[in-house]
C-alpha positions in Angstrom: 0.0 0.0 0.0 1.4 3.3 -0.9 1.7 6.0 1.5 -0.6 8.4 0.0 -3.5 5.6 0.4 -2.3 4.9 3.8 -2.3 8.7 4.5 -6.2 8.5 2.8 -7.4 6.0 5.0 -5.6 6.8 8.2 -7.5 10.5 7.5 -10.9 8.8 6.8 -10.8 6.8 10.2 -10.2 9.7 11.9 -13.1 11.8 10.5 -15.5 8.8 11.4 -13.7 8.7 15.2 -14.5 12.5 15.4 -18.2 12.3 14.1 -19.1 9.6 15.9 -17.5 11.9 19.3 -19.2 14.5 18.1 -22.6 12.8 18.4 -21.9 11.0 21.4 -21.3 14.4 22.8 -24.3 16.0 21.6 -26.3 12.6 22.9 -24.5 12.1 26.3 -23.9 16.5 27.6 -27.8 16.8 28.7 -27.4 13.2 30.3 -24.8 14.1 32.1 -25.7 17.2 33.4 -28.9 15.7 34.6 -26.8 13.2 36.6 -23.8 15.2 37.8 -25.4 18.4 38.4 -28.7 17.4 40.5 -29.3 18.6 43.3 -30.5 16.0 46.2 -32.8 16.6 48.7 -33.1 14.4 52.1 -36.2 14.9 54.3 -36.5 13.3 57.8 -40.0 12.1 59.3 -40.4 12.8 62.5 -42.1 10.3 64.8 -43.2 13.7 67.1 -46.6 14.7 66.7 -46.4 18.4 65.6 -47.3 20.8 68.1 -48.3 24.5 67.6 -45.9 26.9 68.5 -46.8 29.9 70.9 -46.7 33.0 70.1 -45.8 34.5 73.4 -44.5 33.0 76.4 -46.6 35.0 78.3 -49.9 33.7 76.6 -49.2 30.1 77.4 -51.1 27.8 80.0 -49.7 27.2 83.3 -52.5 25.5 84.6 -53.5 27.5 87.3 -57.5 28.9 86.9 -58.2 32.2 86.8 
């Protein structure tokens, strides 16, 4: 094989590499921005039952009638 058609075909498996990079680029960059770049979010149950908070300390029950 002569060096010109080695030169040809070295050239044309390199344009296919790079197209089929390019694609996979195009394909995988919205794929992988979903994955790398989400944000995770942990809640935590409680096993309290929720209790109103009071407004003023000076409001609250103490009990006592009157």
């Amino acid at each position: 094989m002569a060096l010109r058609d080695m030169l040809s075909l070295c050239g044309r498996i390199g344009l296919i590499v790079a197209a089929f990079a390019f694609v996979a680029s195009i394909v995988a960059g919205p794929l992988l921005e979903k994955v790398l770049f989400s944000q995770v979010t942990v809640t935590e149950r409680s096993t309290l039952p929720l209790l109103p908070p009071a407004d003023n300390p000076s409001e609250q029950h103490t009990g006592k009638p009157g």
